[in-house]
C-alpha positions in Angstrom: 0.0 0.0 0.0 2.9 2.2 0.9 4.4 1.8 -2.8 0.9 2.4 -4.2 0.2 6.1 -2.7 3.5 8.1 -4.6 1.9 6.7 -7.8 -1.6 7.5 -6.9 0.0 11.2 -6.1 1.4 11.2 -9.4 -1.7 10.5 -11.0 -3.4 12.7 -9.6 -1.0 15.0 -10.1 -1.1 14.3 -13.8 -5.0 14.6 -14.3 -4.6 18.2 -12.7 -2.5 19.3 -14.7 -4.1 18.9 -18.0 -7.3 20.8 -17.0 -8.2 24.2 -19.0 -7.7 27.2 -16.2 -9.1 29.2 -19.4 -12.0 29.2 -18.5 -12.4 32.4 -17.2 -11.8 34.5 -20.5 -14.7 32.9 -21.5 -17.9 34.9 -21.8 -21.6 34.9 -22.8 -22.2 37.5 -25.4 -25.2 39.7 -25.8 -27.9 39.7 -28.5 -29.3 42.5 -29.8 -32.2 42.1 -32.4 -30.4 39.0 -33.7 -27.1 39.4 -33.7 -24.4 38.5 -31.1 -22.6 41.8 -30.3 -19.0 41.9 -29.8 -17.4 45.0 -28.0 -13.5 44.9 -28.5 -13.2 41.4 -28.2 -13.7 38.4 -30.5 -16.2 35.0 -29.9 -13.9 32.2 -29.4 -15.8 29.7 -31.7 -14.6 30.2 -35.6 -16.3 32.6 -37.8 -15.8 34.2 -41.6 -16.0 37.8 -42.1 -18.6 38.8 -44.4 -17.3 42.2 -44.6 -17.7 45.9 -42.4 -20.1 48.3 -42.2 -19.3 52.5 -41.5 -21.6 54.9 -40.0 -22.7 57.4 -42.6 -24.6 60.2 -42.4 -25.5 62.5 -39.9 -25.4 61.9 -36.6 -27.9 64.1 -33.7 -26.9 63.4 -30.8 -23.5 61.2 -31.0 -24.6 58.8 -28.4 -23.1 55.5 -27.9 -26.7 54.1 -28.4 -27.6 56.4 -31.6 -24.6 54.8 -33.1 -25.0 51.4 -32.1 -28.8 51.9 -34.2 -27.3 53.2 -37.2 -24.5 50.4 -37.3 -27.3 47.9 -36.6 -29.4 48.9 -39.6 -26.6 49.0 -42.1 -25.8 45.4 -40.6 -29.5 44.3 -41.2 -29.4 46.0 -44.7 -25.7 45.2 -45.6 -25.7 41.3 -44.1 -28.7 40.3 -43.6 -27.4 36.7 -43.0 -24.8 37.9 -40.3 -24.6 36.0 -36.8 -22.8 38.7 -35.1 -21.0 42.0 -35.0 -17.5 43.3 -33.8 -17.3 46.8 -32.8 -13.1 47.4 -32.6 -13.0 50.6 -30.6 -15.2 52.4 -28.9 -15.7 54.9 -31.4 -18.6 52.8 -33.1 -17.7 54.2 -36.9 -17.9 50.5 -38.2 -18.1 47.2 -37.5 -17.0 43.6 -39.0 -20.4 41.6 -39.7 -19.7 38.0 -39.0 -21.0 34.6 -39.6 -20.1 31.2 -37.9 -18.6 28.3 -39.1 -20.8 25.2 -38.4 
């Protein structure tokens, strides 16, 4: 039994140490009429770039939320079939319309 327990240690030792600590990065995005919405950050699972969309035209108010609603058309005019959208900086003057890999 003696000889047994350094070997269990190992073992156990080994199992440990090929468990993902990742996990934390990991997050749930947010929908918005649709479409996932990425704010400078990326989804983990693989995706194709359909192509980006730039606000145009004028803008009242400047709001983060006025915007996020003219991005959000363009993406519903532009891409249609798009999954999600990745807003790069926080600027909101485009976004990359994306679509996942199945």
């Amino acid at each position: 039994m003696k000889k047994l327990m350094p070997i269990l240690g190992i073992v156990i030792i080994a199992l440990f140490s090929f468990r993902n600590f990742s996990d934390h990065r990991l997050c749930q995005a947010n929908q918005q009429q649709g479409y996932y919405i990425y704010m400078q950050s990326v989804p983990v699972s693989d995706y194709t770039v359909l192509g980006t969309v730039k606000k145009t035209g004028v803008v009242w108010t400047g709001q983060p939320t006025e915007m996020f609603n003219i991005l959000l058309r363009k993406v519903k005019k532009d891409y249609p079939n798009a999954d999600g959208i990745i807003f790069d900086g926080i600027d909101m003057e485009h976004a990359t319309c994306i679509k996942f890999k199945e």
